[in-house]
DOKOL-859153 format. One record per atom (N, C-alpha, C): atom name; z, x, y. Coordinates in steps of 0.2 Angstrom, whole numbers, plus 5000, padded with zeros to 4 digits. Last residue first. Layout:
REM DOKOL-859153
selum:zz:xx:yy
CA:Z:X:Y
...
***
This chain:
REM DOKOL-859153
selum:zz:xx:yy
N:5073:4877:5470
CA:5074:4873:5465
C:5067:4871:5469
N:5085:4889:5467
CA:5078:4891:5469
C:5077:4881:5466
N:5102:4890:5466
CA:5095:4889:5466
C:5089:4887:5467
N:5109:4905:5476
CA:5110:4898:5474
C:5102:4899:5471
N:5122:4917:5482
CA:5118:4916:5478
C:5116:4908:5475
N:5125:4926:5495
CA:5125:4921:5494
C:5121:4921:5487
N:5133:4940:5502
CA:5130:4938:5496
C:5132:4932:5495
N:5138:4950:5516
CA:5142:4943:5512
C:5135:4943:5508
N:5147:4962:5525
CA:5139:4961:5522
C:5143:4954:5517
N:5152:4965:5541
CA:5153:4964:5536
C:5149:4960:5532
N:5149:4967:5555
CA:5148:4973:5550
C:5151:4971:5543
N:5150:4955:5563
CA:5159:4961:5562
C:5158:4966:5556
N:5139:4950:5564
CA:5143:4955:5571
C:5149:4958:5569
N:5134:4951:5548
CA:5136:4949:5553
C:5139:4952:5559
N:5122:4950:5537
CA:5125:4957:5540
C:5129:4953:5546
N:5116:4946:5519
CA:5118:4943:5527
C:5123:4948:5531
N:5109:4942:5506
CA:5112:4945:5510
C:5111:4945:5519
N:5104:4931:5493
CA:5104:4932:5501
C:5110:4935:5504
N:5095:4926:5479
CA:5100:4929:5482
C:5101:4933:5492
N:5090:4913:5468
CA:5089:4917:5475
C:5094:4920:5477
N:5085:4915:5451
CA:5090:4910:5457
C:5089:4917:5464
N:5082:4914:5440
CA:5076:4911:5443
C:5080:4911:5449
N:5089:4924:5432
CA:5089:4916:5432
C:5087:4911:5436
N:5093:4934:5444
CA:5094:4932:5439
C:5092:4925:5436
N:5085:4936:5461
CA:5095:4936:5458
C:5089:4932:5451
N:5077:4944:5474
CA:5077:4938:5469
C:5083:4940:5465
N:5082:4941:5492
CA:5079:4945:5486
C:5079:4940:5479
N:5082:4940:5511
CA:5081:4936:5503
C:5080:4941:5498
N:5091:4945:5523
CA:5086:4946:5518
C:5088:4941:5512
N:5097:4945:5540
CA:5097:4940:5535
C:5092:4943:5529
N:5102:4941:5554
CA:5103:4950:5550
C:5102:4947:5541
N:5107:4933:5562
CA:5099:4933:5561
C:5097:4940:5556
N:5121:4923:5554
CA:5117:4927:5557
C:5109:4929:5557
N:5137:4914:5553
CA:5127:4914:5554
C:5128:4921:5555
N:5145:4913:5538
CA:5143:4917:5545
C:5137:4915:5546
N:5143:4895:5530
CA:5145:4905:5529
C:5145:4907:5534
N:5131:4889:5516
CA:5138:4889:5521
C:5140:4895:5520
N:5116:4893:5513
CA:5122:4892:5512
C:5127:4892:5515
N:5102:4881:5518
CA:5103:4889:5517
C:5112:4890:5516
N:5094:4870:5510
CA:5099:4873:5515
C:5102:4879:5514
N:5077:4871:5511
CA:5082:4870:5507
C:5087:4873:5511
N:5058:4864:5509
CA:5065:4867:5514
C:5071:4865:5510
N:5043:4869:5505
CA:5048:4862:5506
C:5055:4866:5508
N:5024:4863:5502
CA:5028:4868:5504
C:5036:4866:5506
N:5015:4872:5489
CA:5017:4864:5492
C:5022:4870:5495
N:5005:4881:5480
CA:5007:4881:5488
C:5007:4872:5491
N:5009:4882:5466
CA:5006:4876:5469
C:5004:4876:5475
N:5011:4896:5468
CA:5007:4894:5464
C:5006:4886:5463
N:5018:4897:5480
CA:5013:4904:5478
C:5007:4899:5473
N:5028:4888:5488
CA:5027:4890:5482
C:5018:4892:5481
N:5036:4891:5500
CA:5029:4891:5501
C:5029:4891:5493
N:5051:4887:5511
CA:5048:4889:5505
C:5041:4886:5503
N:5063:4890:5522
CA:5055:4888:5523
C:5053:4889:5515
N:5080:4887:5525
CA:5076:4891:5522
C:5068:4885:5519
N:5091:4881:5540
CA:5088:4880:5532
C:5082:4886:5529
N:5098:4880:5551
CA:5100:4885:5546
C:5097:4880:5537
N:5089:4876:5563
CA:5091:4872:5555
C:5097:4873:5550
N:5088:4890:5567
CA:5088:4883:5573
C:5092:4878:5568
N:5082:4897:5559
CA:5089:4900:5563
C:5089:4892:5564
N:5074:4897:5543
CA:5073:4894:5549
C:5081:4892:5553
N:5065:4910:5536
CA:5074:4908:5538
C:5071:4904:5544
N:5055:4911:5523
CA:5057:4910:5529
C:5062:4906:5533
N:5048:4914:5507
CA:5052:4912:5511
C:5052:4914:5519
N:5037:4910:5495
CA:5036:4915:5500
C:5042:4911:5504
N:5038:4913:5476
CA:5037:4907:5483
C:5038:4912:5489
N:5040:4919:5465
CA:5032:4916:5465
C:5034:4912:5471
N:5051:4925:5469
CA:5052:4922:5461
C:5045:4918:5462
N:5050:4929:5484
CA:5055:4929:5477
C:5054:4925:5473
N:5048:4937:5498
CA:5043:4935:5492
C:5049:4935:5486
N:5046:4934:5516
CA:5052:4935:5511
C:5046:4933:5502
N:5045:4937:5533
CA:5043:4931:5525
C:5046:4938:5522
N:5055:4932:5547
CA:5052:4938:5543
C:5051:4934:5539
N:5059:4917:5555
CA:5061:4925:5554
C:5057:4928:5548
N:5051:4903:5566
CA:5052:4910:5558
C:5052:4916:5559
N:5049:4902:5578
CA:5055:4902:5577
C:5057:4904:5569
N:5045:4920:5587
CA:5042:4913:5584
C:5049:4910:5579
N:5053:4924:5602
CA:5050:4927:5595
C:5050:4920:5591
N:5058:4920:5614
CA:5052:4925:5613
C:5049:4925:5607
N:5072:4915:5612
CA:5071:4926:5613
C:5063:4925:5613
N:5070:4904:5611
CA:5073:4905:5618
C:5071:4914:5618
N:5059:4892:5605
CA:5059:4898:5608
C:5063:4904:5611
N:5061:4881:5607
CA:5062:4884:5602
C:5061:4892:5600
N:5071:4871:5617
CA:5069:4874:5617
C:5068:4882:5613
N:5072:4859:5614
CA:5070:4858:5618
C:5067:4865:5620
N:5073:4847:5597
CA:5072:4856:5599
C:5069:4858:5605
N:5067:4836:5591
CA:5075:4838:5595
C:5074:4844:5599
N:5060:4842:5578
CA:5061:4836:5584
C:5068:4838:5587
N:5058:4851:5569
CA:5057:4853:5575
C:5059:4848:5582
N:5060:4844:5556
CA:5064:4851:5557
C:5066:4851:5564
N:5048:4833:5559
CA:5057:4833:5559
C:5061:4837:5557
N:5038:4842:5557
CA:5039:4839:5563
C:5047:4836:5565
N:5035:4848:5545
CA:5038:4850:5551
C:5040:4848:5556
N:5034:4839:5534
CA:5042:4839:5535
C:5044:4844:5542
N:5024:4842:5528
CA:5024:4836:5531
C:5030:4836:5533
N:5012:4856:5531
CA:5020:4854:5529
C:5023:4846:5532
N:4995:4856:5524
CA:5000:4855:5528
C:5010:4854:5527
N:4983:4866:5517
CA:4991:4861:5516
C:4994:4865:5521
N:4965:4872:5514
CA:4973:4869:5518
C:4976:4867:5518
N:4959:4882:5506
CA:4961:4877:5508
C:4964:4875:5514
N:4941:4890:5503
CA:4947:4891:5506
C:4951:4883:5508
N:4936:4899:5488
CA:4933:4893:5493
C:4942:4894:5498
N:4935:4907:5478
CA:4932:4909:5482
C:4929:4905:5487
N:4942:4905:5464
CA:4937:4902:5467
C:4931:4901:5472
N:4948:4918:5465
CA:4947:4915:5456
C:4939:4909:5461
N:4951:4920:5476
CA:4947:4925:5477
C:4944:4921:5470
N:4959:4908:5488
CA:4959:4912:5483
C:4952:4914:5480
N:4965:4907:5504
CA:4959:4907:5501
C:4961:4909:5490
N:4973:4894:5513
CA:4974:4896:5509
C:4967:4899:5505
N:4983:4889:5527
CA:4975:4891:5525
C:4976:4896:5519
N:4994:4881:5533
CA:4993:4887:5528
C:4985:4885:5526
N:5002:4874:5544
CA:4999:4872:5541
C:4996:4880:5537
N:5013:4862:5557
CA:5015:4870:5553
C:5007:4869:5546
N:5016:4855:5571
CA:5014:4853:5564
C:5014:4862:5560
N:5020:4856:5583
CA:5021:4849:5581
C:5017:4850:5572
N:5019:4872:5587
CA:5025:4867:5590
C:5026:4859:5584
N:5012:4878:5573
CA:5012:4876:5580
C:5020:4872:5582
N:5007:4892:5563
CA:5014:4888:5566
C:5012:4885:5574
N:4999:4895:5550
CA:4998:4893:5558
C:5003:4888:5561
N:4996:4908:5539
CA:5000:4904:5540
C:4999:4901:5548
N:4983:4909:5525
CA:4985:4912:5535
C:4990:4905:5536
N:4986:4922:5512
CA:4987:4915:5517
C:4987:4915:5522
N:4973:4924:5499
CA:4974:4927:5504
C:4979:4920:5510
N:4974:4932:5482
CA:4974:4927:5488
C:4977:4928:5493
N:4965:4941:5468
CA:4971:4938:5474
C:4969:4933:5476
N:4961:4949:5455
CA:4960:4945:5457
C:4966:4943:5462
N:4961:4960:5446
CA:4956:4960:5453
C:4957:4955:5456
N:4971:4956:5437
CA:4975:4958:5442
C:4967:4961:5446
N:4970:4938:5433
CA:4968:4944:5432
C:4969:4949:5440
N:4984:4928:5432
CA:4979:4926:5436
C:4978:4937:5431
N:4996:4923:5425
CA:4989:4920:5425
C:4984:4924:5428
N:5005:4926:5436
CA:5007:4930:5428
C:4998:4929:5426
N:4995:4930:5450
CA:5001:4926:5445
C:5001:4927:5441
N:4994:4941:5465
CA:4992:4939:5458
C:4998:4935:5453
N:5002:4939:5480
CA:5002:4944:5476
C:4998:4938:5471
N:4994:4936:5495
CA:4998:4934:5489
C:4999:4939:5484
N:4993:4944:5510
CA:4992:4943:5506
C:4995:4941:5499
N:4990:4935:5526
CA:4994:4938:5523
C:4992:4940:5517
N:4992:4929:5543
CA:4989:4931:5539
C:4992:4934:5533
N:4999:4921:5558
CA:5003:4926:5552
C:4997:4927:5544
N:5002:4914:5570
CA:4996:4914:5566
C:4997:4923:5561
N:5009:4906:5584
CA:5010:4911:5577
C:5005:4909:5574
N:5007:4894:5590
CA:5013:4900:5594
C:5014:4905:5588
N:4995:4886:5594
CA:4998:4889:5589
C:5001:4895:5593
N:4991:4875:5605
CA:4995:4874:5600
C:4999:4878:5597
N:4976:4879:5606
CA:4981:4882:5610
C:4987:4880:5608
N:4970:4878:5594
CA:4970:4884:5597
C:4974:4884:5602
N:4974:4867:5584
CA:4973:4867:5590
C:4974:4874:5592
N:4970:4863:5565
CA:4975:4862:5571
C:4972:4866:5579
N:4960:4858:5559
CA:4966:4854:5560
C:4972:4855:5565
N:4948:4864:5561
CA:4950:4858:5566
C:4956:4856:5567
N:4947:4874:5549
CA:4949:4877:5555
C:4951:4872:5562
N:4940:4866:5541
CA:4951:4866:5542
C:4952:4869:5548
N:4929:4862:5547
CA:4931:4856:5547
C:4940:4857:5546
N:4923:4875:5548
CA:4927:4872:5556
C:4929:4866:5552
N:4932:4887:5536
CA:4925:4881:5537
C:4929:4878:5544
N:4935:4906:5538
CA:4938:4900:5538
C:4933:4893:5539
N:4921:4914:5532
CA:4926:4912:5538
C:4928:4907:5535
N:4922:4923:5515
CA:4919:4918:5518
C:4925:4917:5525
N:4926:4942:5515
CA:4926:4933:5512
C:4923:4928:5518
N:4920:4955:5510
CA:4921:4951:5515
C:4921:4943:5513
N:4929:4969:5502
CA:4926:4960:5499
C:4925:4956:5508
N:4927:4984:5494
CA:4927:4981:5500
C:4926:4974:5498
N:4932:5000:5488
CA:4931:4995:5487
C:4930:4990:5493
N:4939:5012:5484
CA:4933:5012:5489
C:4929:5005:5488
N:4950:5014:5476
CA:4943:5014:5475
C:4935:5014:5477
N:4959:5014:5485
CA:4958:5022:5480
C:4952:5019:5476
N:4958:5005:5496
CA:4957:5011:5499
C:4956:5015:5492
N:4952:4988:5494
CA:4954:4994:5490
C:4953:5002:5490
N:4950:4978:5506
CA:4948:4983:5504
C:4955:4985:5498
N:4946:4961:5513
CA:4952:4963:5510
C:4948:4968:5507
N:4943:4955:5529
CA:4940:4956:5522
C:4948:4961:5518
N:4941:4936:5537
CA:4945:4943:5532
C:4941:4948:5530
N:4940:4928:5550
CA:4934:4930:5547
C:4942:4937:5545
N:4945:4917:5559
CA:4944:4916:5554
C:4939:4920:5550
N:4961:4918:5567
CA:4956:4921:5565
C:4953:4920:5559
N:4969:4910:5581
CA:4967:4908:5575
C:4961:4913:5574
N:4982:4918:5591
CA:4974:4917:5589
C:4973:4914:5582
N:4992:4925:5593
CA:4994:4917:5594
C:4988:4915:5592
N:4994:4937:5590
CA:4997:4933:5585
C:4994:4925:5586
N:4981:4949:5587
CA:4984:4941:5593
C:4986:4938:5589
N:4979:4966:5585
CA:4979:4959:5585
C:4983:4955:5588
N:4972:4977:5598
CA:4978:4973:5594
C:4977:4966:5592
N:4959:4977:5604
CA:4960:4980:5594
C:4966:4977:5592
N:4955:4965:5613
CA:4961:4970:5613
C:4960:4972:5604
N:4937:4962:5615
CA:4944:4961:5613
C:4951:4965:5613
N:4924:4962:5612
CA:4926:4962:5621
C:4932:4959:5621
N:4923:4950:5599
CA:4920:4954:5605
C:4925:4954:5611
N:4938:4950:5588
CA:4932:4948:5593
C:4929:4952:5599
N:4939:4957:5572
CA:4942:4955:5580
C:4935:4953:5585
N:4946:4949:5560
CA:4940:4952:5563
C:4943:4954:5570
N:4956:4959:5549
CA:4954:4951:5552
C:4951:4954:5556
N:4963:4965:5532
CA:4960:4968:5538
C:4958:4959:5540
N:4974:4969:5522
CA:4970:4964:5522
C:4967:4965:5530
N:4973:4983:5506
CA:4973:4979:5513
C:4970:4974:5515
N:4981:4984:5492
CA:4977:4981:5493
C:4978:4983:5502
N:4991:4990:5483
CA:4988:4994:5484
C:4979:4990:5486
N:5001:4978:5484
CA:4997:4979:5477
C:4990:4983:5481
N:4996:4975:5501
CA:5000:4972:5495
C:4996:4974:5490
N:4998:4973:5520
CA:4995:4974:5512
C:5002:4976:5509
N:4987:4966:5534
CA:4995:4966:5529
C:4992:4971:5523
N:4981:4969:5544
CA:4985:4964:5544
C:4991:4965:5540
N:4972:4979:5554
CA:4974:4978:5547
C:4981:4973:5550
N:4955:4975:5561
CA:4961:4977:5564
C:4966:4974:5556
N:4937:4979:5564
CA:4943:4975:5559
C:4950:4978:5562
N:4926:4984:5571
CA:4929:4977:5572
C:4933:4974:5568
N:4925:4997:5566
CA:4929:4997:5573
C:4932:4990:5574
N:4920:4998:5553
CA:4925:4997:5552
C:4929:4996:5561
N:4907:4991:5549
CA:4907:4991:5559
C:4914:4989:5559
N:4911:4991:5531
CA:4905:4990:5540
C:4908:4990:5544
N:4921:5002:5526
CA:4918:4996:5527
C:4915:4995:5534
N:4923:5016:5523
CA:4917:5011:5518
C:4918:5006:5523
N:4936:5018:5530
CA:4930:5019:5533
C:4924:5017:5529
N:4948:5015:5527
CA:4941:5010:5527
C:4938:5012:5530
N:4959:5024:5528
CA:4957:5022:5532
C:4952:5017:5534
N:4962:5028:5515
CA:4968:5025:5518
C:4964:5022:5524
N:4952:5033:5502
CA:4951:5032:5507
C:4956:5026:5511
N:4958:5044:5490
CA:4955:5038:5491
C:4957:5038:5499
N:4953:5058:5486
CA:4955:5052:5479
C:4954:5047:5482
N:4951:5065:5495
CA:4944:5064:5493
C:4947:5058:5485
N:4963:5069:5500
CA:4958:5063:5506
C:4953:5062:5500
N:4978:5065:5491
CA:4970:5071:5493
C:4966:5065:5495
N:4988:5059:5488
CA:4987:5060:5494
C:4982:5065:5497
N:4985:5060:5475
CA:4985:5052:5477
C:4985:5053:5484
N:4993:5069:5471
CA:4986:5071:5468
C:4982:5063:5472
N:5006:5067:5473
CA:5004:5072:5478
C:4995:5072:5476
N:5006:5057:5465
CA:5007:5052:5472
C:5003:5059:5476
N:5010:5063:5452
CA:5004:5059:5454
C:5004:5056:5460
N:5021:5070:5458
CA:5017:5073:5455
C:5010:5067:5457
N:5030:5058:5461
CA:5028:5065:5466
C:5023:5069:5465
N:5037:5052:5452
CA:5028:5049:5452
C:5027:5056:5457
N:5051:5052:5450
CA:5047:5057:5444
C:5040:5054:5445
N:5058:5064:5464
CA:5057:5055:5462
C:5052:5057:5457
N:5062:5072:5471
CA:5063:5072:5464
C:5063:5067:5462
N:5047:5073:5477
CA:5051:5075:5472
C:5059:5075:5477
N:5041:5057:5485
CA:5042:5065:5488
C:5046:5067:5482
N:5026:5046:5486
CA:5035:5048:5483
C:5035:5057:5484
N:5016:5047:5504
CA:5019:5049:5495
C:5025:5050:5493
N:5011:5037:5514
CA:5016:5039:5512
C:5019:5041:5504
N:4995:5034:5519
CA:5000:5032:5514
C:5005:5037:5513
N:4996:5026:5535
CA:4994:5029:5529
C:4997:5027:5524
N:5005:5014:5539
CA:4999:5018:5545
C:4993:5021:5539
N:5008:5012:5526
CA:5010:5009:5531
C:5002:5012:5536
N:5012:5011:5507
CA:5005:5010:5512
C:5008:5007:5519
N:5019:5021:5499
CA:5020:5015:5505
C:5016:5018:5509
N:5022:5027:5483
CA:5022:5029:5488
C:5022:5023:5493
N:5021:5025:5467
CA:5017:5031:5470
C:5018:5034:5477
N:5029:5017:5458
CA:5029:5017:5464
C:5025:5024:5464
N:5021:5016:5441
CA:5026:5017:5444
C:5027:5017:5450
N:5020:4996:5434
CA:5017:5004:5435
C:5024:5006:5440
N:5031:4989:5423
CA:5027:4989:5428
C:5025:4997:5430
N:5031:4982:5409
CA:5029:4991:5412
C:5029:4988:5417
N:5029:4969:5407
CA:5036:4972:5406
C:5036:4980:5407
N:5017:4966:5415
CA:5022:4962:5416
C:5030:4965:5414
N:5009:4973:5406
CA:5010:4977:5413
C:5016:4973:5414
N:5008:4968:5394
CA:5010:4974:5392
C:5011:4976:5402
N:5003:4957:5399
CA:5011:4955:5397
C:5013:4962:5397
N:4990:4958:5403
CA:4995:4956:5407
C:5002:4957:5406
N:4987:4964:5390
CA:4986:4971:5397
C:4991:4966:5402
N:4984:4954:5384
CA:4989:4958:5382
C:4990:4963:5385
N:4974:4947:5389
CA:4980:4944:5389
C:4986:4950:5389
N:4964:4954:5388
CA:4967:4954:5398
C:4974:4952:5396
N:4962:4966:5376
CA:4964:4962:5377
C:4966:4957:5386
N:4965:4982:5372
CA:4961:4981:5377
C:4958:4972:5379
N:4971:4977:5361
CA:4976:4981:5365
C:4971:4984:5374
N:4965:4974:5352
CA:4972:4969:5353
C:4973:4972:5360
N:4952:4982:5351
CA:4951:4978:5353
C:4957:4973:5356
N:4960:4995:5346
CA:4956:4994:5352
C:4955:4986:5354
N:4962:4991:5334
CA:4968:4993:5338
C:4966:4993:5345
N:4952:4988:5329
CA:4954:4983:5329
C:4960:4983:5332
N:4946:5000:5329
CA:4941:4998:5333
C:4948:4990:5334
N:4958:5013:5330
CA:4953:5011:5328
C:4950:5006:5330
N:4965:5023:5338
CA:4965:5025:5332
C:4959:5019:5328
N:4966:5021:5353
CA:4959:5026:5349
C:4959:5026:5344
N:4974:5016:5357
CA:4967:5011:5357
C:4965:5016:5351
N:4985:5025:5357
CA:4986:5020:5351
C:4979:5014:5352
N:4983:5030:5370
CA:4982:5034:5364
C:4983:5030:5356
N:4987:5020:5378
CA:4980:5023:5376
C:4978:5028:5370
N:5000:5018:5375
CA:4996:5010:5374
C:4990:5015:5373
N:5005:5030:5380
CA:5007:5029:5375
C:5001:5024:5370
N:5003:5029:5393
CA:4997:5033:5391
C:4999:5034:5384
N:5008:5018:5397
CA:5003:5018:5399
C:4999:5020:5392
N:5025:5020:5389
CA:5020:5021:5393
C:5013:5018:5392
N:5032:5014:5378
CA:5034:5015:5384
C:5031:5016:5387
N:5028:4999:5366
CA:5028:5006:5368
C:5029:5009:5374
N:5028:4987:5365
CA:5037:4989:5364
C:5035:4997:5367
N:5018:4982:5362
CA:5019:4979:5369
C:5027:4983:5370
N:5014:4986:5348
CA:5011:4989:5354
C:5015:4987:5362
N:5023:4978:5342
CA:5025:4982:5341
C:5020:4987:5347
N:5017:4964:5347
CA:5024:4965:5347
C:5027:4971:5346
N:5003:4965:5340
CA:5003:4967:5350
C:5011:4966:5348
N:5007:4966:5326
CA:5004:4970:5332
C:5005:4972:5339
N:5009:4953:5326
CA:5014:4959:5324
C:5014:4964:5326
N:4997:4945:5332
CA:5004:4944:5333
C:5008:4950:5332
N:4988:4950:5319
CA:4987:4951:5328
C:4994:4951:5331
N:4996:4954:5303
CA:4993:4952:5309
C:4992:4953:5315
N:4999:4965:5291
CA:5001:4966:5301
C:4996:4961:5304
N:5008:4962:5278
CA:5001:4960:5283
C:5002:4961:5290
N:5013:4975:5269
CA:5015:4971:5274
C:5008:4968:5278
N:5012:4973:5251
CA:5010:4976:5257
C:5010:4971:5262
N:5025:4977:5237
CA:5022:4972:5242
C:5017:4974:5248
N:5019:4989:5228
CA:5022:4988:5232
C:5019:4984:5235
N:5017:4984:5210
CA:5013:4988:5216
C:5018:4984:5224
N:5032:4985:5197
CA:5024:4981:5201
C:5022:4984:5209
N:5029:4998:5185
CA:5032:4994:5191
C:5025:4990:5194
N:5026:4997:5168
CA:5022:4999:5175
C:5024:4996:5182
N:5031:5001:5154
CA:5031:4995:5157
C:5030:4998:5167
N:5019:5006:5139
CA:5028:5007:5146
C:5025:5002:5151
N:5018:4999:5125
CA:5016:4999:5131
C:5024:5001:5137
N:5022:5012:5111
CA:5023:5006:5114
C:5019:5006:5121
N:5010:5013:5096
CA:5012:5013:5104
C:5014:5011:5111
N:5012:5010:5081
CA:5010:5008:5088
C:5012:5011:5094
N:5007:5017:5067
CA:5010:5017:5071
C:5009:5014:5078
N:5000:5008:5053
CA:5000:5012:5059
C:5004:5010:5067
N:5011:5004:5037
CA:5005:5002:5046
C:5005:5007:5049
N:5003:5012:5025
CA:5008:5012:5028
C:5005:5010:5036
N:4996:5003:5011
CA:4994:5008:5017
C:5002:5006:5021
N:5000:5004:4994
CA:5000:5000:5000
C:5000:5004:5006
***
């Protein structure tokens, strides 16, 4: 009788390591955590599908939203570079070579007839000025002609004039302030993209001209609520100076202290509706700054005649 053959046994072979599916989602979660800039860049090159998440607008907004880039300096007359031992010094010194970019506009046509109004996010906002005029700008003037430049690109946008049908609504002689300016971009919006507000304070109505760049048409809203801030008011002037105090940018709305009221002016950025809230019980004073405070909520420092600094905090509502 043959003897079985011997078998051999089967060894028993672990089972293959789970493998972890990195979804899009998983991904930009571990991309969006990386520290730099030039971290996010070096992590496109590794492949087309790394490249594609991460050259994304969505994910370029969120990944700047929690980086923000880093101060380089302060655009005033020029540009003012961060000075060592501040850690942009280095790149703000290679920022202040005349041939990286142009502070002055001189790209832009018959740069003699613009006079600079504001800037914001390494933008300026220049207004025309009129024939056979002072180059200073006229606050009390309605101007309807912008253009808004990018000094480190050399870049230039002349936008449309203000239409006569909003530029009707209110009265050139009327306005005791004419405040042009520019919005910063919304979590939404792409970062070429801006807006521009000209703010028109008269005696009997207050009304904001409004451009955005997304649509590249120009609006206007009115404040329905200026004329009963204002009633009474014999006179609102008395120092000379308009009766809103400085603007203020906090949590997407644009502020302004109205002394006479003691209430606060608010312009919301992204519905631009406009509405007023009372300022908090306390010292008065005109020695007043807004900032933004935690939790969507407003914070307000205030300097009084006895040097002593007080901190309000309420909400933005």
């Amino acid at each position: 009788m043959a003897s079985p053959a011997w078998q051999t046994p089967h060894r028993l072979q672990p089972p293959p390591p789970a493998q972890l599916d990195l979804t899009d989602e998983l991904l930009e979660e571990v991309f969006v955590r990386l520290p730099t800039a030039a971290d996010l860049a070096r992590a496109s090159t590794a492949c087309a599908s790394f490249r594609r998440l991460i050259t994304g607008h969505a994910f370029l907004r969120r990944f700047r939203r929690l980086h923000p880039p880093p101060v380089l300096g302060i655009l005033a007359a020029g540009f003012l570079a961060a000075q060592p031992p501040h850690p942009s010094a280095a790149a703000a010194r290679a920022l202040a070579d005349p041939d990286a970019a142009d502070f002055s506009c001189s790209f832009l046509p018959s740069r003699d007839r613009w006079c600079l109004r504001h800037f914001s996010d390494g933008r300026y906002l220049l207004s025309a000025i009129p024939e056979r005029s002072d180059p200073a700008p006229d606050h009390r003037a309605l101007v309807r002609e912008f253009a808004v430049c990018d000094p480190l690109y050399r870049r230039y946008l002349l936008l449309p004039p203000i239409p006569d049908d909003l530029a009707s609504v209110v009265n050139q002689s009327e306005i005791v302030n004419f405040e042009p300016f520019l919005c910063p971009a919304t979590e939404d919006e792409e970062d070429t993209m801006f807006r521009v507000i000209c703010l028109a304070q008269c005696e009997a109505k207050l009304v904001a001209f409004t451009y955005s760049r997304c649509s590249g048409q120009w609006h206007a809203v009115e404040f329905d609520g200026w004329r009963d801030l204002t009633r009474g008011t014999s006179n609102p002037f008395p120092s000379g100076e308009p009766e809103l105090s400085g603007r203020y940018y906090a949590h997407g709305c644009f502020c302004w202290v109205m002394h006479w009221v003691n209430k606060l002016l608010v312009l919301d950025a992204r519905s631009f509706e406009f509405s007023s809230i009372d300022l908090p019980p306390g010292p008065s004073s005109r020695r007043m700054v807004i900032v933004e405070a935690l939790e969507g909520k407003l914070g307000l420092f205030t300097l009084c005649n006895d040097n002593a600094l007080y901190y309000f905090l309420w909400t933005l509502i």
